[in-house]
C-alpha positions as CSV (number, residue, x, y, z in Angstrom):
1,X,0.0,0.0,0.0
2,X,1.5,3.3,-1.0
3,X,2.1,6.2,1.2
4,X,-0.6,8.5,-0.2
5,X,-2.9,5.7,-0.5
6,X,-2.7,4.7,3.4
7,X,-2.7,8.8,4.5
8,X,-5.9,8.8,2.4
9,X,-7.7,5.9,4.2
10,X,-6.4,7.5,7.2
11,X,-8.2,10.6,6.8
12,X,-11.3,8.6,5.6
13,X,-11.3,6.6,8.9
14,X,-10.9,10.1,11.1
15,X,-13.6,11.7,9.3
16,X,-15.9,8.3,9.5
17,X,-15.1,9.3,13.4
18,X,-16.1,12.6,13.6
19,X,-18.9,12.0,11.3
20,X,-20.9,8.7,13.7
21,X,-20.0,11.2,16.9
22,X,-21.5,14.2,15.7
23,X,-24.5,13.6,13.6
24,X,-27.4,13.9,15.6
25,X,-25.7,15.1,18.4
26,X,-28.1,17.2,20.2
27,X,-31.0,14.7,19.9
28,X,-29.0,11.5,20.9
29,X,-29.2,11.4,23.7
30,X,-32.3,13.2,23.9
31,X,-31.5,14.7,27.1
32,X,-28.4,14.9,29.9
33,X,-28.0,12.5,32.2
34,X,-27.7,13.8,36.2
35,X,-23.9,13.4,36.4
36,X,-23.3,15.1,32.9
37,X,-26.2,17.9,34.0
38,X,-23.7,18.4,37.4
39,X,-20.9,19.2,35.6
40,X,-22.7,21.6,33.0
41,X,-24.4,23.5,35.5
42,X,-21.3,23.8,38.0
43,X,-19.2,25.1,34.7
44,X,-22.3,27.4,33.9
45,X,-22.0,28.7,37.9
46,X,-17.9,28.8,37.4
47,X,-18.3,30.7,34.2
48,X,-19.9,33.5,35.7
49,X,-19.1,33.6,39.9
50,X,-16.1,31.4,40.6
51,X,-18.0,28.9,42.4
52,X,-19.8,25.9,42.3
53,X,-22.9,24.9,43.7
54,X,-21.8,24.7,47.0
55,X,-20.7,28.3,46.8
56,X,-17.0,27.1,47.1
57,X,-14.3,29.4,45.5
58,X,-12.7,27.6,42.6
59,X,-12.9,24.4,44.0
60,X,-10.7,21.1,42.9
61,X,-13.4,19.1,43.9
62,X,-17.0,19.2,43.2
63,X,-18.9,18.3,46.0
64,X,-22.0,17.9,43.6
65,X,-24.5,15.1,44.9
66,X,-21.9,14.4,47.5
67,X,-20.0,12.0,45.0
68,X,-17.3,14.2,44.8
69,X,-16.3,15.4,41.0
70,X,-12.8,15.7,39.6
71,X,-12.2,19.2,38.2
72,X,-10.8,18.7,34.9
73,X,-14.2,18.2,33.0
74,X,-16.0,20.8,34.8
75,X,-13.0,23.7,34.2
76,X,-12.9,22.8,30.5
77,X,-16.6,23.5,30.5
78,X,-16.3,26.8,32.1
79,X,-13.6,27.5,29.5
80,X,-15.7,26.9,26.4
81,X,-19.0,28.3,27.3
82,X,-17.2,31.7,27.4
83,X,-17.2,31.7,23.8
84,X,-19.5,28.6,22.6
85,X,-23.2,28.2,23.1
86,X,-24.1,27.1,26.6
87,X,-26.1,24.3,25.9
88,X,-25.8,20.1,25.7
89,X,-24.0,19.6,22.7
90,X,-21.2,22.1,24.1
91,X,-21.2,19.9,27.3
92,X,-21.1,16.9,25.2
93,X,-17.9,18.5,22.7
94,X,-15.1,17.5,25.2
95,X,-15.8,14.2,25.1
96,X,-16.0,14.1,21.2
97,X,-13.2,15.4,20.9
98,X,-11.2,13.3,23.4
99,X,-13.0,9.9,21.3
100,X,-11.7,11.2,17.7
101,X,-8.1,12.0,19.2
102,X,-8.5,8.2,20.7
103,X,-9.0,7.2,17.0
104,X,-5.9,9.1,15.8
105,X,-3.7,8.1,18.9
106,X,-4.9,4.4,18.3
107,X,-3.3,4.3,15.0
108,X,0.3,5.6,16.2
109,X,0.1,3.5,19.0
110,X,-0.4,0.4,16.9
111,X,2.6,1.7,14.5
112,X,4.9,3.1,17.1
113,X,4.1,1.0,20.2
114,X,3.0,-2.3,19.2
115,X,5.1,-2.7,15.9
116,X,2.0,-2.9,13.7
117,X,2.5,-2.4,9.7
118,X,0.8,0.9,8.9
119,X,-2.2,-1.2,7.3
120,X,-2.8,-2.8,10.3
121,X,-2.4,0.1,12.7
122,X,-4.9,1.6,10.6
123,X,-7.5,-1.4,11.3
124,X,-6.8,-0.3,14.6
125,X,-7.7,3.2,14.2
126,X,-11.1,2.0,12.4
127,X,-12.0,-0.2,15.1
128,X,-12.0,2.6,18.0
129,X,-14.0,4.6,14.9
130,X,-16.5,1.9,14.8
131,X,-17.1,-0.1,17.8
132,X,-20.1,0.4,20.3
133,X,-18.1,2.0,23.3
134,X,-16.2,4.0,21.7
135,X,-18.7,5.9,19.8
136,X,-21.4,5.6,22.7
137,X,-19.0,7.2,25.3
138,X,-17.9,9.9,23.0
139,X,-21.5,10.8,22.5
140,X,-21.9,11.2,26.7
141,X,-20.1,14.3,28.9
142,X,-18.2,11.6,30.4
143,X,-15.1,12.4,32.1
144,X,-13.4,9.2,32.0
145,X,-13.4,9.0,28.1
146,X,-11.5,12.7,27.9
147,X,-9.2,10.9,30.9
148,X,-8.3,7.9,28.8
149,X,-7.5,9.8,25.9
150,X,-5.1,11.5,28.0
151,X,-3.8,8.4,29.5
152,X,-3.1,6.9,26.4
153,X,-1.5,9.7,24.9
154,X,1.0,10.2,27.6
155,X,1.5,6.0,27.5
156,X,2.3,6.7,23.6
157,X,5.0,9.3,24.5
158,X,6.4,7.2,27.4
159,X,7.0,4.2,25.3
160,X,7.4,5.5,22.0
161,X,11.4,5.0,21.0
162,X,13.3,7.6,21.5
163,X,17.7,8.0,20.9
164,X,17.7,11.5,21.1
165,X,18.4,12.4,24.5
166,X,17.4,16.0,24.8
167,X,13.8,14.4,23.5
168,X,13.3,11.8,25.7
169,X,13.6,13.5,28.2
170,X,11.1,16.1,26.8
171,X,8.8,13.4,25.8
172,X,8.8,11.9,29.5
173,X,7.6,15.4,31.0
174,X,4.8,16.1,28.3
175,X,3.5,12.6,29.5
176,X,3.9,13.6,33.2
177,X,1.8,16.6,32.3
178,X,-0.4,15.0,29.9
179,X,-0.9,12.3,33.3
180,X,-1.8,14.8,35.9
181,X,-4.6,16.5,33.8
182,X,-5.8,13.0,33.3
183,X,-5.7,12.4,37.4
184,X,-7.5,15.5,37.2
185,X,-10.6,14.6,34.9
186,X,-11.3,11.6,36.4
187,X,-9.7,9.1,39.1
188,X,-8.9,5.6,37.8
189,X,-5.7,6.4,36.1
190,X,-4.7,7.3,39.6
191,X,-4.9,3.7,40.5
192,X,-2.8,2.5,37.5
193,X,0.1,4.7,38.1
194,X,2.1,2.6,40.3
195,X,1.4,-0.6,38.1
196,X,3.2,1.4,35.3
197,X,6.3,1.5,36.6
198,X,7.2,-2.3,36.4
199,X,6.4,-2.3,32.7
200,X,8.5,1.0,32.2
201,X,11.9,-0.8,33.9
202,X,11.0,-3.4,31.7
203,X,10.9,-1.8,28.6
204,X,13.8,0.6,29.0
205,X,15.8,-2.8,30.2
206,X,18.5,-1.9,27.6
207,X,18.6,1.7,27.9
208,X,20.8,3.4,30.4
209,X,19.2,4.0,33.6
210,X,19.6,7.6,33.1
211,X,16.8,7.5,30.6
212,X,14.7,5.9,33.3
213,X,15.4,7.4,36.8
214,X,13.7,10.5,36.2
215,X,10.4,9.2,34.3
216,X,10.1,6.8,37.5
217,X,10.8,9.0,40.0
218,X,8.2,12.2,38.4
219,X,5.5,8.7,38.2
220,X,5.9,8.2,42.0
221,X,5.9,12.1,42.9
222,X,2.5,12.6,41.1
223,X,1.2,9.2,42.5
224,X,2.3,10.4,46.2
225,X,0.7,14.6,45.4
226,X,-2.5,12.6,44.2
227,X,-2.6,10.1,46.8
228,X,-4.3,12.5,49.0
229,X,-7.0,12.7,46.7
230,X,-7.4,9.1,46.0
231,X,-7.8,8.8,49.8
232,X,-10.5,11.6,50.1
233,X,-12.0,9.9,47.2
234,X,-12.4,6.3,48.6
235,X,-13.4,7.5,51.7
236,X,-16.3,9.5,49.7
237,X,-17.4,6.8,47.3
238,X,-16.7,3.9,49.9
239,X,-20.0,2.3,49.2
240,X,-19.0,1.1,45.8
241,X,-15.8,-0.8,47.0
242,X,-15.8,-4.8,47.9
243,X,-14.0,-3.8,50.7
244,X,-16.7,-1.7,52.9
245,X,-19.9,-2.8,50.9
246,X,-21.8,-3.8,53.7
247,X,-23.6,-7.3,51.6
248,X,-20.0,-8.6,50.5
249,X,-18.8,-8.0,54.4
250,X,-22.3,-9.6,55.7
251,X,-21.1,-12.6,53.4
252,X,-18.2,-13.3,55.0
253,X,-18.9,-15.4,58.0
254,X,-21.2,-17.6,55.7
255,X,-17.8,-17.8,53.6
256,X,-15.7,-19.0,56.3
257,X,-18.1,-21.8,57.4
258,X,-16.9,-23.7,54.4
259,X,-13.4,-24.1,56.0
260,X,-12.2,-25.5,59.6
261,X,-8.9,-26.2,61.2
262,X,-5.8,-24.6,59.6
263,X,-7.6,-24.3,56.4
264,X,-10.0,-21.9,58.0
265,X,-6.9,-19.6,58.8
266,X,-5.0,-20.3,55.2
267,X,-8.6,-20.1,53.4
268,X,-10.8,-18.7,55.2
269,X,-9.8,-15.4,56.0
270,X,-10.6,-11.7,54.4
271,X,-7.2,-11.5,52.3
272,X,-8.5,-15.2,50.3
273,X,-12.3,-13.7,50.5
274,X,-11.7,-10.6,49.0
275,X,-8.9,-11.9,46.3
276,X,-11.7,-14.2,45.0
277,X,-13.9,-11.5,44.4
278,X,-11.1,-9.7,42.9
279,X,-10.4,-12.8,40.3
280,X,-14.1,-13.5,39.9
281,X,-14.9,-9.8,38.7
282,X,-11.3,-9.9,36.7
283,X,-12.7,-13.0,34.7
284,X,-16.3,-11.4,34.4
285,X,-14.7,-8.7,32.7
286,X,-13.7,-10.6,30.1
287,X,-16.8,-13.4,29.5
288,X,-19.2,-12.3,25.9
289,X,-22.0,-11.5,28.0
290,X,-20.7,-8.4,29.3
291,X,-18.5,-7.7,26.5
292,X,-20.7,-8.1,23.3
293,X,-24.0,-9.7,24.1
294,X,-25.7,-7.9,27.0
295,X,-23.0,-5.9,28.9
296,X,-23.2,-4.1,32.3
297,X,-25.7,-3.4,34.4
298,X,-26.0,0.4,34.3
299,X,-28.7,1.7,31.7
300,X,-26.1,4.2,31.0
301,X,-23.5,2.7,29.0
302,X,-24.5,1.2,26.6
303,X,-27.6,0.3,24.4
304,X,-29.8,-2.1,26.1
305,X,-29.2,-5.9,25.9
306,X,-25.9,-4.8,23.6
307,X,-22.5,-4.9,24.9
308,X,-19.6,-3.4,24.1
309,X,-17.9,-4.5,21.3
310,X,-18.9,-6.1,17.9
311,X,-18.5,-9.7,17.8
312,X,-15.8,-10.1,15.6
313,X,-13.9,-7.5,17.4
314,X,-14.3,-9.4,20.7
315,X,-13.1,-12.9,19.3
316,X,-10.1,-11.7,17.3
317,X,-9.6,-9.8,20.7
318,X,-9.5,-13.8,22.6
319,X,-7.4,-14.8,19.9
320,X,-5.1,-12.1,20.0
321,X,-4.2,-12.8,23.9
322,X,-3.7,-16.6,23.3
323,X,-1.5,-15.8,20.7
324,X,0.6,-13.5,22.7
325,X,1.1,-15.9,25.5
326,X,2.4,-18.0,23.2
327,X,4.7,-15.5,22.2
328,X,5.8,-15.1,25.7
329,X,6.3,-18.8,26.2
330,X,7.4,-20.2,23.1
331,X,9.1,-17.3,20.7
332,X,11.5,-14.7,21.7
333,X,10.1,-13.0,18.1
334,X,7.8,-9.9,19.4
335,X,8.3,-11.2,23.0
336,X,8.4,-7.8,24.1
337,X,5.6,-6.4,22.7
338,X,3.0,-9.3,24.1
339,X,4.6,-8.9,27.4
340,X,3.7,-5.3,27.1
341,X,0.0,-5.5,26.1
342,X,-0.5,-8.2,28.5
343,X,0.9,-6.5,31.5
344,X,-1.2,-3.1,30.1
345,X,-4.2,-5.8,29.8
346,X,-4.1,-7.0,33.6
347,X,-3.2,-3.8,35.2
348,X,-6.2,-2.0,33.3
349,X,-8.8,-3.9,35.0
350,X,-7.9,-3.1,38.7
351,X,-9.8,0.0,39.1
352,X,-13.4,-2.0,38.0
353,X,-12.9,-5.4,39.8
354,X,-12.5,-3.8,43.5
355,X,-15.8,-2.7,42.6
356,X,-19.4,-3.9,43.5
357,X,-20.9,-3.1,40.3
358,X,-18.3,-4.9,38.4
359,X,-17.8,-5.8,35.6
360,X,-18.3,-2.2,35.0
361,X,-17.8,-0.3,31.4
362,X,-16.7,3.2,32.3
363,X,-13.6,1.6,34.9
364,X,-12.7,-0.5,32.4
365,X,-12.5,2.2,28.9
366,X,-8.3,1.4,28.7
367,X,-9.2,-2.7,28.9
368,X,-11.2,-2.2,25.8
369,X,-9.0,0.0,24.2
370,X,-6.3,-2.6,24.7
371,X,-8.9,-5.7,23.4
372,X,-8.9,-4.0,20.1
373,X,-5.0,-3.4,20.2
374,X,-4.9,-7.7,20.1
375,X,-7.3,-7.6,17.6
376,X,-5.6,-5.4,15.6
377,X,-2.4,-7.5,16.3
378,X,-3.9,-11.1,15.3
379,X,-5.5,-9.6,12.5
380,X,-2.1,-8.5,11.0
381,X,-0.8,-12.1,12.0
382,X,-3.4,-14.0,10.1
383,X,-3.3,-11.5,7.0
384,X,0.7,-12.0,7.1
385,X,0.4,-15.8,7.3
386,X,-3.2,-16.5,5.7
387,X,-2.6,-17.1,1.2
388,X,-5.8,-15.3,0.1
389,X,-4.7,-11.8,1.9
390,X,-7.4,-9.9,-0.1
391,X,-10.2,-12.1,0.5
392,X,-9.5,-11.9,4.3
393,X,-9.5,-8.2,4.2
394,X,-12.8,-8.2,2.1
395,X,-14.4,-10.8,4.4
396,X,-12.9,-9.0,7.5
397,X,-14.6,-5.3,7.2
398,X,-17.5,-6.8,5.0
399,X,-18.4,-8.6,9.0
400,X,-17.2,-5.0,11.0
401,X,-19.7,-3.6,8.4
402,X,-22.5,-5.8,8.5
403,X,-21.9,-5.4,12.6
404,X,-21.7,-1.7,12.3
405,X,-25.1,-1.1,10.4
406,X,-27.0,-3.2,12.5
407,X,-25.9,-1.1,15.6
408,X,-26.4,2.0,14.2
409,X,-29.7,1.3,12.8
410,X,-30.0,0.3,16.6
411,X,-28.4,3.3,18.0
412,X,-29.8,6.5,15.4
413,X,-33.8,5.1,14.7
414,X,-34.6,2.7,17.9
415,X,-32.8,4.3,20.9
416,X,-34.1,7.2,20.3
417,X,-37.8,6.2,20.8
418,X,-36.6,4.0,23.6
419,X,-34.6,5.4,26.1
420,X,-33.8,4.4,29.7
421,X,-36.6,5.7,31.5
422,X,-33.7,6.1,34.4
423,X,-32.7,9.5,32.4
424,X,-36.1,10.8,31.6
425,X,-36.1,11.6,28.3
426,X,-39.1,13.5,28.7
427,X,-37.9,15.9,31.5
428,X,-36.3,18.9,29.4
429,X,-39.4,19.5,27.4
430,X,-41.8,18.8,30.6
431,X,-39.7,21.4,32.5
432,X,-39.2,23.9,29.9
433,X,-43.2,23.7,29.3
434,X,-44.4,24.3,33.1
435,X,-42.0,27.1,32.8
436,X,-43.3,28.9,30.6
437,X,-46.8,27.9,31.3
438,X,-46.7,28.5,35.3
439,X,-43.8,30.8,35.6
440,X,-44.6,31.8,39.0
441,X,-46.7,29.4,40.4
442,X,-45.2,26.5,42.6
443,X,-44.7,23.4,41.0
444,X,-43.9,19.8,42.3
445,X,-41.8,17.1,40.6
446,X,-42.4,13.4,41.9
447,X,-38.3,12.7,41.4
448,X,-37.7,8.9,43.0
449,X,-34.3,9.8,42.6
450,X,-33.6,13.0,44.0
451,X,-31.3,14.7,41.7
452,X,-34.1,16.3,38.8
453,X,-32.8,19.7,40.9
454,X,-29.6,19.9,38.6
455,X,-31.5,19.5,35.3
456,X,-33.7,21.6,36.5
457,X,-31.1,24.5,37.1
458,X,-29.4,23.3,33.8
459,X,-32.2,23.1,31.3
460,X,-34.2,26.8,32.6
461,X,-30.0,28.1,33.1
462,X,-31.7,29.5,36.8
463,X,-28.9,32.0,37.2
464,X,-26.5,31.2,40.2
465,X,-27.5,34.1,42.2
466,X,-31.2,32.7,42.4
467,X,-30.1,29.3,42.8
468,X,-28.0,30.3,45.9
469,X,-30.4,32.1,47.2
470,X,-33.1,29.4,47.1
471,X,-31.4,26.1,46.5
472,X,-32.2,23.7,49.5
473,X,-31.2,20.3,50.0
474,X,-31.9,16.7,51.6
475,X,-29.0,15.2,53.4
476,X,-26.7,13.7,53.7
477,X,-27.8,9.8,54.0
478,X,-26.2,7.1,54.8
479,X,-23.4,7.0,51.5
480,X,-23.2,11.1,52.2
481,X,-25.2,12.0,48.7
482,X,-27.2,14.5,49.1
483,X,-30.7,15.4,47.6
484,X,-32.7,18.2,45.7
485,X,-35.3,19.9,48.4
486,X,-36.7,23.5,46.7
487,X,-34.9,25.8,44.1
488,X,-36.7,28.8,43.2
489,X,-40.6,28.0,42.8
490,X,-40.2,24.1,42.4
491,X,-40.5,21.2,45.2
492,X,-39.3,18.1,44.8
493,X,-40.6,15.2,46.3
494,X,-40.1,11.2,46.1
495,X,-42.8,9.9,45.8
496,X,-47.1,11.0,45.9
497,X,-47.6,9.8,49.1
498,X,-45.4,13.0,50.0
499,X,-48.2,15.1,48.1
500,X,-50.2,18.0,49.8
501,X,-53.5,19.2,49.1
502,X,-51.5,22.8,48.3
503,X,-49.7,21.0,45.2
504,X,-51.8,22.1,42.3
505,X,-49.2,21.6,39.2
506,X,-47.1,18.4,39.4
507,X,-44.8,16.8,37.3
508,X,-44.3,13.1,37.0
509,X,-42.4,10.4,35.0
510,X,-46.0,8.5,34.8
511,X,-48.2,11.2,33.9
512,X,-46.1,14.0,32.8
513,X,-47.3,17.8,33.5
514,X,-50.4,17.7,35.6
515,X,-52.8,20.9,36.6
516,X,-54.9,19.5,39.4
């Protein structure tokens, strides 16, 4: 394939990337959910007073619900509204963004990094273009998608050969930086940080040590200056971890029961309890029913009863890793390179499987990046080894493309009509009617949930001095989140049975805008 040729296809895939992440971008999703409505409203109070909802002076973290909000998403935010509309598909641009440049980053990575041949580094590219996570999140505010983009970028200039001295060293510090705004936008890179270490010894092996000191020792600097804030941040969201989630702790005794003597003390205690968790969420992570047929539980993340990659994507992916372990037992060819994804591929799952909810999508964005880096990889090994190359390639994207239209046919004409009723589709025009129907008349929304308050303030843009003035809350309970109460002329209430004979205009999930 000649130069121009591949630069062409290249720009074809990017395009074909910004193309499925913008089209229809305001009206799919239909709506915000409550975390991406939290840190468009706190950017829209930071734009214009310096604080968030709270009323704290340029915070670094946003208290929000009480779950405690990295900065980095929110600040970029405040940033663009000052000169771009202030409205969802604004909220929604960093995370585009970060999902083409994952595209673009996926292709160097698979040249650079994992020794690819341009044709196949490009397949790489195309599958981060194409595949159901990829696009999903980068349709979504989420933080963790502009993180991982980040992340991998400042893994690309860490590993990427360098001879040049006076550029190694300038490509080590651009990844520091580029890994600190990532610690900043959201927290599970934090957790990977020391595992990275290891694998950077390992991969430097031949190179003076002069080369490596100083990347190591800046790693465990920012590790130890965010630790605080890891800390802070368990302690906060301590109801999602194995390790204080009261049902997995109220299991235990029945676990030990199974063991007596001296096994009870080898087997039986909290280290073997919680490591069996550990490796029973690790291989959950990896089985088709999360991955491609249904995947996780939160309505969220995904389409429902899809997962998160294509099929073919997800098999190559299997083949790919028992390929590379072969590599690393039987062939010193490329030895280094499958010790390097695997490592990557173990390590990337730690911050999801110390979770309750695992296997969980959003904690585990770098595993899948790195299951389409072994598809990628055994896709090049078959076309290398395989004698009808063409008819493999044809076969190949005639199956991605098959897979592709189905889930887009799935994601651009059926999810709209049929979205998680956990978002409320219907909210921002039931809102934005009462509004302007009964603009000062007290109104009453049944929210279940207790966080409507921030779309609320998001979707009428209630200016922060009158949500300051008038915001009140419920809280904290028993996992310290906090719950709307009043803001301006609306109540919020969980359920009817908290109804009064004074609530004249109501709004419910059931029945929508009500005038009793």
């Amino acid at each position: 394939m000649t130069k121009k040729r591949l630069n062409f296809l290249f720009l074809l895939v990017i395009f074909l990337a910004i193309l499925l992440r913008v089209i229809k971008l305001a009206e799919i999703p239909s709506i915000l959910n409550r975390d991406e409505a939290a840190l468009a409203y706190n950017a829209y109070l930071i734009k214009n007073t310096g604080m968030d909802e709270w009323q704290v002076k340029h915070p670094l973290l946003f208290k929000s619900f009480g779950d405690y909000k990295l900065p980095g998403y929110p600040y970029i935010l405040a940033f663009l509204f000052n000169f771009l509309p202030i409205n969802d598909v604004v909220t929604k641009l960093p995370s585009v963004v970060a999902g083409v440049g994952l595209v673009i980053i996926a292709f160097y990575w698979g040249k650079n990094i994992l020794k690819l041949k341009q044709p196949s580094s490009l397949i790489f590219a195309l599958l981060l273009a194409v595949n159901p996570i990829f696009l999903f999140y980068s349709r979504i505010a989420f933080e963790a998608n502009v993180a991982l983009f980040l992340f991998v970028l400042a893994l690309y200039l860490l590993f990427k050969e360098e001879k040049l001295i006076k550029k190694r060293y300038l490509l080590d510090f651009l990844a520091l930086i580029l890994i600190i705004l990532a610690l900043l936008t959201y927290n599970t890179p934090l957790l990977l940080l020391p595992f990275l270490i290891p694998i950077i010894i390992y991969w430097r092996s031949k190179r003076s040590w002069k080369f490596t000191l100083p990347v190591i020792a800046g790693i465990i600097i920012v590790f130890l200056f965010f630790f605080q804030q890891l800390a802070s941040l368990m302690s906060q969201k301590s109801s999602i971890t194995i390790f204080t989630d009261p049902t997995i702790l109220q299991n235990y005794p029945s676990y030990r029961q199974h063991f007596s003597g001296i096994f009870a003390t080898l087997l039986g205690n909290q280290y073997v309890y919680f490591l069996l968790i550990i490796i029973k969420n690790f291989f959950n992570s990896f089985s088709p029913a999360f991955v491609v047929y249904r995947g996780g539980s939160h309505p969220w993340h995904s389409l429902f009863n899809w997962g998160h990659l294509f099929y073919s994507s997800y098999f190559l992916a299997v083949a790919g890793i028992f390929y590379s372990i072969y590599y690393v037992i039987k062939n010193k060819n490329l030895k280094k390179r499958s010790v390097f994804l695997l490592y990557l591929l173990i390590i990337s799952l730690a911050p999801a499987v110390v979770t309750v909810d695992a296997p969980h999508a959003t904690r585990s964005l770098f595993f899948f990046f790195l299951l389409l880096g072994f598809t990628s990889l055994i896709f090049e090994e078959i076309y290398d080894k395989i004698k009808f190359k063409k008819l493999f390639l044809v076969i190949f994207l005639l199956i991605l493309s098959v897979e592709a239209s189905y889930y887009y046919h799935q994601y651009f004409f059926a999810y709209p009509k049929h979205q998680p009723q956990s978002l409320w589709p219907e909210y921002k025009d039931l809102i934005t009617s009462a509004e302007n129907q009964f603009p000062e008349q007290k109104i009453t929304v049944i929210d279940p949930d207790g966080y409507q308050y921030i779309l609320t303030a998001w979707y009428l843009k209630i200016p922060a001095r009158e949500f300051f003035a008038t915001m009140k809350y419920q809280g904290p309970d028993l996992i310290n989140f906090y719950y709307g109460e009043q803001l301006t002329h609306y109540r919020f209430v969980r359920n009817r049975a908290d109804l009064s004979e004074q609530n004249k205009i109501i709004i419910s999930q059931e029945k929508g805008l009500e005038e009793l």
